[in-house]
C-alpha positions as CSV (number, residue, x, y, z in Angstrom):
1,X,-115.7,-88.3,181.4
2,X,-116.1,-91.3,179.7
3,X,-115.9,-94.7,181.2
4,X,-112.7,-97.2,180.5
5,X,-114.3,-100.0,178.4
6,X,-112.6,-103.6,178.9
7,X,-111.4,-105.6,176.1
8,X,-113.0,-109.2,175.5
9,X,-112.8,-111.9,177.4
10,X,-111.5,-114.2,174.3
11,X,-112.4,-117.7,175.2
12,X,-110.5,-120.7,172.6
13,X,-110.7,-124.7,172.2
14,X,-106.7,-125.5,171.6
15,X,-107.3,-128.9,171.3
16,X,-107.6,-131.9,173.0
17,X,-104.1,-131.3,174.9
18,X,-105.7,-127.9,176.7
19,X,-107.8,-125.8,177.8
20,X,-107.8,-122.5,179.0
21,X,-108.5,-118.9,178.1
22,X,-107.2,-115.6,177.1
23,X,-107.7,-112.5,179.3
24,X,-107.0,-109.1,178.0
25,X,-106.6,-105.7,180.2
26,X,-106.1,-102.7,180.3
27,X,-102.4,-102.5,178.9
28,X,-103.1,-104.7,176.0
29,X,-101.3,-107.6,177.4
30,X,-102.7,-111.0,177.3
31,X,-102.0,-113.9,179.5
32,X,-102.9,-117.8,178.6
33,X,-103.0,-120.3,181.0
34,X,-104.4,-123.6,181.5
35,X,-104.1,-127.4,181.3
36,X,-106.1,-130.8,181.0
37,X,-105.5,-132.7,183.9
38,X,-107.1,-135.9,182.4
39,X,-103.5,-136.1,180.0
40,X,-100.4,-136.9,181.3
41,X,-97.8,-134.3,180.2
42,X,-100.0,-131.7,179.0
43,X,-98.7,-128.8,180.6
44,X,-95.4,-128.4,178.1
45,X,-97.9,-128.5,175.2
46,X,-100.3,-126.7,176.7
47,X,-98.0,-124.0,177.3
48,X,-96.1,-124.2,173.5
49,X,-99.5,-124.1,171.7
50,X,-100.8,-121.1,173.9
51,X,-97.6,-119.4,173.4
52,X,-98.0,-119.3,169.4
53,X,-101.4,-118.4,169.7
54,X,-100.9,-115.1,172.2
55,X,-97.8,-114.8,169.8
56,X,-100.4,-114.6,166.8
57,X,-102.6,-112.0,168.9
58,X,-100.4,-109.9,170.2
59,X,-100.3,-107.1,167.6
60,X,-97.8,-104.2,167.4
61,X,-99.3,-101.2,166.1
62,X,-95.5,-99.5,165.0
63,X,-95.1,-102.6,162.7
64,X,-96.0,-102.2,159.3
65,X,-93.8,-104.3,157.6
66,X,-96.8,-106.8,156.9
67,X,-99.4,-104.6,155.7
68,X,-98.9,-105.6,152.4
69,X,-101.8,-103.1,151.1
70,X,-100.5,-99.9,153.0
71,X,-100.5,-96.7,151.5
72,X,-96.6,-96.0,151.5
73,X,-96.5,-99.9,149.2
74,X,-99.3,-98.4,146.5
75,X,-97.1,-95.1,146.7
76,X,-94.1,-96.8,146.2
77,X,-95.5,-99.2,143.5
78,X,-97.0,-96.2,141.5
79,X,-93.6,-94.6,141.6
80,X,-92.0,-97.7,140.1
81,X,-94.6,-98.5,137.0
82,X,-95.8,-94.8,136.2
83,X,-98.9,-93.3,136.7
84,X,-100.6,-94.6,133.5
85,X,-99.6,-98.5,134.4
86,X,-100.9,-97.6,138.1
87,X,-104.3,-96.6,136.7
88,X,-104.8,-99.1,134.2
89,X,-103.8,-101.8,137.2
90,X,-106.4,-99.8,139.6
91,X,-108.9,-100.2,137.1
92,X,-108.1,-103.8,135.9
93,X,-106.9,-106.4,138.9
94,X,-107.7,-103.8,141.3
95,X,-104.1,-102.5,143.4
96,X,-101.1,-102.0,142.4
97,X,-97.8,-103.7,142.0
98,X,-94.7,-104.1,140.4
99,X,-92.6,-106.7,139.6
100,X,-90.6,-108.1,136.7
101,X,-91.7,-108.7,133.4
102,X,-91.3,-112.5,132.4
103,X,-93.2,-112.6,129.2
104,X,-96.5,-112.5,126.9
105,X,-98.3,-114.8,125.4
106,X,-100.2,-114.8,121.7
107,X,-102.8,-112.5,123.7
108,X,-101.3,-109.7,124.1
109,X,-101.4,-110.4,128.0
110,X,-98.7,-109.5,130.3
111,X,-97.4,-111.4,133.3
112,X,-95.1,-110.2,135.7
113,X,-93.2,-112.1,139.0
114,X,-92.3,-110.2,142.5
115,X,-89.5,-111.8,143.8
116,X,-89.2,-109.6,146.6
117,X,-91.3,-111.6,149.6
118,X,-92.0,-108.7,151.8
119,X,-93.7,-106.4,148.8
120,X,-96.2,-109.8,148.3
121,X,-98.5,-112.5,150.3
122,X,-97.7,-115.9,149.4
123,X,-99.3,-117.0,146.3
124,X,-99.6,-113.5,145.1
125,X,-96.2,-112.6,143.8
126,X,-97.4,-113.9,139.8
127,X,-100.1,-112.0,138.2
128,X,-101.3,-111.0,134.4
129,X,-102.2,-107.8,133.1
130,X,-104.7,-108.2,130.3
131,X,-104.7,-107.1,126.8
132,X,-108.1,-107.0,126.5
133,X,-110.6,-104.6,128.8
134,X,-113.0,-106.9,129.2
135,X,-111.3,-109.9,130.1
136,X,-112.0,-113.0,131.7
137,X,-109.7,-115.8,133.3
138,X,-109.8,-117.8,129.9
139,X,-108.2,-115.9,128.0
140,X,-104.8,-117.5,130.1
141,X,-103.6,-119.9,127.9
142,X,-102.4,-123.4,129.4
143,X,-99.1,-123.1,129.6
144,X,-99.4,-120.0,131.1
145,X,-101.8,-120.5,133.6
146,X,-100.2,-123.7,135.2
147,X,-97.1,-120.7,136.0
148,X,-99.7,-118.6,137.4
149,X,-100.9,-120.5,140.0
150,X,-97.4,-122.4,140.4
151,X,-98.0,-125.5,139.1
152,X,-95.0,-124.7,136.9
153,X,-91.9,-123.3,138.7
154,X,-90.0,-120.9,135.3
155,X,-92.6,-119.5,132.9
156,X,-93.2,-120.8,129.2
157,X,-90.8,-118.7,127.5
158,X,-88.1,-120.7,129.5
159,X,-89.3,-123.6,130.7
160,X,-88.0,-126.6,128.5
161,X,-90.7,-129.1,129.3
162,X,-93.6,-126.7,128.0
163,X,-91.4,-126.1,124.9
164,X,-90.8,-129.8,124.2
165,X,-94.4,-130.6,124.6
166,X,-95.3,-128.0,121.8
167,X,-96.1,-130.2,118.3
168,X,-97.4,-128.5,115.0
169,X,-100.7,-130.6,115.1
170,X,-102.2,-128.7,117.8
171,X,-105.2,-126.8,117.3
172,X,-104.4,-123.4,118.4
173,X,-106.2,-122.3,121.9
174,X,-109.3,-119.7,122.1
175,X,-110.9,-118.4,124.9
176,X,-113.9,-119.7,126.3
177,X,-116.6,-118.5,124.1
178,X,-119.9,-119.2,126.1
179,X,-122.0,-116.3,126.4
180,X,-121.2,-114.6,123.2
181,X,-122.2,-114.6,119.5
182,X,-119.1,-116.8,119.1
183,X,-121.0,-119.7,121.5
184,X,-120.8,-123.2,119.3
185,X,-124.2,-123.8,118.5
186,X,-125.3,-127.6,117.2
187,X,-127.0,-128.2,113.8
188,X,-130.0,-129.3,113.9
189,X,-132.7,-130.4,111.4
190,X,-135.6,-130.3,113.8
191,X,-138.3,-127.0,113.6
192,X,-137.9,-125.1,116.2
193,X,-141.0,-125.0,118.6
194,X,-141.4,-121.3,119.1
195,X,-141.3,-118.7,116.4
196,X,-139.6,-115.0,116.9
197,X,-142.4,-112.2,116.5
198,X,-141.9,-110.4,113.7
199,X,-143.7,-107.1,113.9
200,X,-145.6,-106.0,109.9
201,X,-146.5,-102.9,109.4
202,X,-148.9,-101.5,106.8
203,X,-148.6,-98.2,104.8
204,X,-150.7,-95.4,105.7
205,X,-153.7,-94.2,104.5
């Protein structure tokens, strides 16, 4: 028979206005008590900051409804874009989603917009789909990655202020080509101080 292990003893620092601590037993429950006696009128705040927090650690295990990377969502999300978007995504950002399509850019990228808040976490509900395989965060233009991170509140293909900021003596943008055989490399007139081996050979006897 094995033995009945206790949960933690979960000891916390409020704040100045408290102090106290969190038991835990056998049924789960958890009980927070606990006040500073050197403030006056600690024990209402005492007792509103300690309820949030047990409220934050008091889990239900039936409740799903945040898990925002739960099976039945990549399921449901696969279902919604087809099989070959879902493994391109698997294979590209990494999990899938769905959303609507709000536009491209010169690229060939794709970006798309949840707008349902319970299929997404805050700040994840915009994302791109690459053209290119090998791809790398520059290849987001400006425009478009002020949107992504929500800078900008519509996207560039509706959003009037990006559109009135777009003049014909602009030099169009390029991805960030450090790295590459495309790098910018200076002129220079100086000899260079080391010399590449260059391997001679003589015919044979």
């Amino acid at each position: 028979m094995q033995d009945i292990v206790q949960p933690p003893r979960l000891n916390f620092n409020p704040g100045p206005f408290c102090t106290g601590e969190i038991d835990g037993d056998n049924d789960g429950s958890r009980v927070a008590t606990g006040a500073n006696p050197r403030i006056p009128g600690t024990p209402e705040r005492c007792t509103s900051h300690l309820t949030a927090i047990t409220r934050h650690l008091t889990v239900d295990d039936n409740d799903h409804s945040d898990n925002m990377s739960s099976l039945a969502r990549t399921i449901r999300h696969a279902r919604q874009v087809g099989l070959k978007e879902w493994f391109y995504q698997l294979n590209t950002i990494g999990d899938a989603k769905s959303g609507v399509f709000v536009g491209k850019d010169q690229f060939g990228n794709r970006y798309f917009q949840q707008y349902d808040a319970k299929e997404e976490l805050p700040g994840r509900q915009r994302w791109v789909l690459y053209e290119q395989y090998d791809f790398n965060a520059s290849q987001v233009p400006r425009e478009w990655a002020s949107w992504l991170t929500h800078i900008r509140m519509e996207p560039p293909t509706n959003d009037p202020v990006v559109k009135a900021s777009e003049q014909p003596w602009q030099v169009p943008y390029f991805e960030n080509l450090t790295g590459t055989r495309g790098r910018f490399n200076t002129y220079s007139t100086v000899k260079p101080k080391l010399e590449a081996w260059v391997p001679k050979t003589k015919p044979r006897a």
